[in-house]
C-alpha positions as CSV (number, residue, x, y, z in Angstrom):
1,X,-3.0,-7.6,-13.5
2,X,0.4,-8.2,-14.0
3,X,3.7,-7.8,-10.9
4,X,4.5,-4.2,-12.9
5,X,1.5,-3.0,-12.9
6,X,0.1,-3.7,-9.2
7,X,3.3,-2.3,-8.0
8,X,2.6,1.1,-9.8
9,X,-1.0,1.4,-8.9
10,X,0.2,0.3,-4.9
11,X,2.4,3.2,-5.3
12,X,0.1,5.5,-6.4
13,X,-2.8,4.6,-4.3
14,X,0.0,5.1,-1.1
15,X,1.4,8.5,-2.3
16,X,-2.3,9.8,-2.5
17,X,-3.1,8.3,1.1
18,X,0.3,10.4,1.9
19,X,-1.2,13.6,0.2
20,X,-4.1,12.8,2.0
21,X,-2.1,12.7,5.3
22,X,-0.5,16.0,4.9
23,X,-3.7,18.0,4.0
24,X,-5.5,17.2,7.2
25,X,-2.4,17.6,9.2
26,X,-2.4,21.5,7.1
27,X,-6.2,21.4,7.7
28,X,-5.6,20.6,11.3
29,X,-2.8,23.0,12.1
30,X,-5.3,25.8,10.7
31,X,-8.2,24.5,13.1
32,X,-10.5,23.9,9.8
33,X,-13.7,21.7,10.0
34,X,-12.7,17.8,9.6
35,X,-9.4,18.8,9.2
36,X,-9.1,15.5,11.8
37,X,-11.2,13.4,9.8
38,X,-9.2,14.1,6.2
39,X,-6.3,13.3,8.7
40,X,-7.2,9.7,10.1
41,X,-8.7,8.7,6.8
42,X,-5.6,9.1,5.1
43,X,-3.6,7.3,8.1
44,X,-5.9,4.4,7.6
45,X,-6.2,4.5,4.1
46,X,-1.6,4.1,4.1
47,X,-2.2,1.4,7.0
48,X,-4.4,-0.8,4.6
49,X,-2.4,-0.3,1.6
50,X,0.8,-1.4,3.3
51,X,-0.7,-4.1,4.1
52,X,-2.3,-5.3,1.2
53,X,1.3,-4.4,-0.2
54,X,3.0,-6.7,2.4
55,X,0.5,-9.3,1.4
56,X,1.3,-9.1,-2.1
57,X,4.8,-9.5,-1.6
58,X,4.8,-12.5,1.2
59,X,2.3,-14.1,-1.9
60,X,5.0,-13.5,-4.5
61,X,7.6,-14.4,-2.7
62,X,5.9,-18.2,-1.2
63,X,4.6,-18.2,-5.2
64,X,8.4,-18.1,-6.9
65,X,10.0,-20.2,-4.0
66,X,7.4,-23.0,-4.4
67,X,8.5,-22.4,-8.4
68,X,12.0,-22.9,-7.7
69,X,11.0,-26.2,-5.9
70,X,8.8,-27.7,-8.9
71,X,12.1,-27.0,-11.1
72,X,14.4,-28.6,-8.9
73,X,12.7,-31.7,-8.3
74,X,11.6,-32.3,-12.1
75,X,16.0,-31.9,-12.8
């Protein structure tokens, strides 16, 4: 999968986690059943994205600097 296209599915995956977040914070507020559940499922569904996210980027980042490297020695 290609730098674009991870990024847009990251995205996605974290704005339903935050959809998720607000419905059992609504479910909560009106004392429905799991309304609790939805609520921490969604938190730790945004705290595992992030950091597969954070991953991701520390990955690209160490991949493209090592890249700079191998060009600058070979010149």
């Amino acid at each position: 999968m290609n730098e674009k296209k991870t990024d847009q599915l990251l995205q996605t995956l974290l704005a339903g986690s935050a959809l998720i977040v607000l419905a059992g914070a609504i479910m909560q507020l009106q004392h429905y059943p799991y309304g609790e559940l939805i609520f921490v499922l969604g938190v730790a569904a945004w705290f595992i994205l992030t950091a597969i996210k954070v991953h991701i980027r520390r990955r690209r980042k160490r991949t493209n600097n090592q890249q700079v490297e191998n060009t600058n020695e070979r010149n």
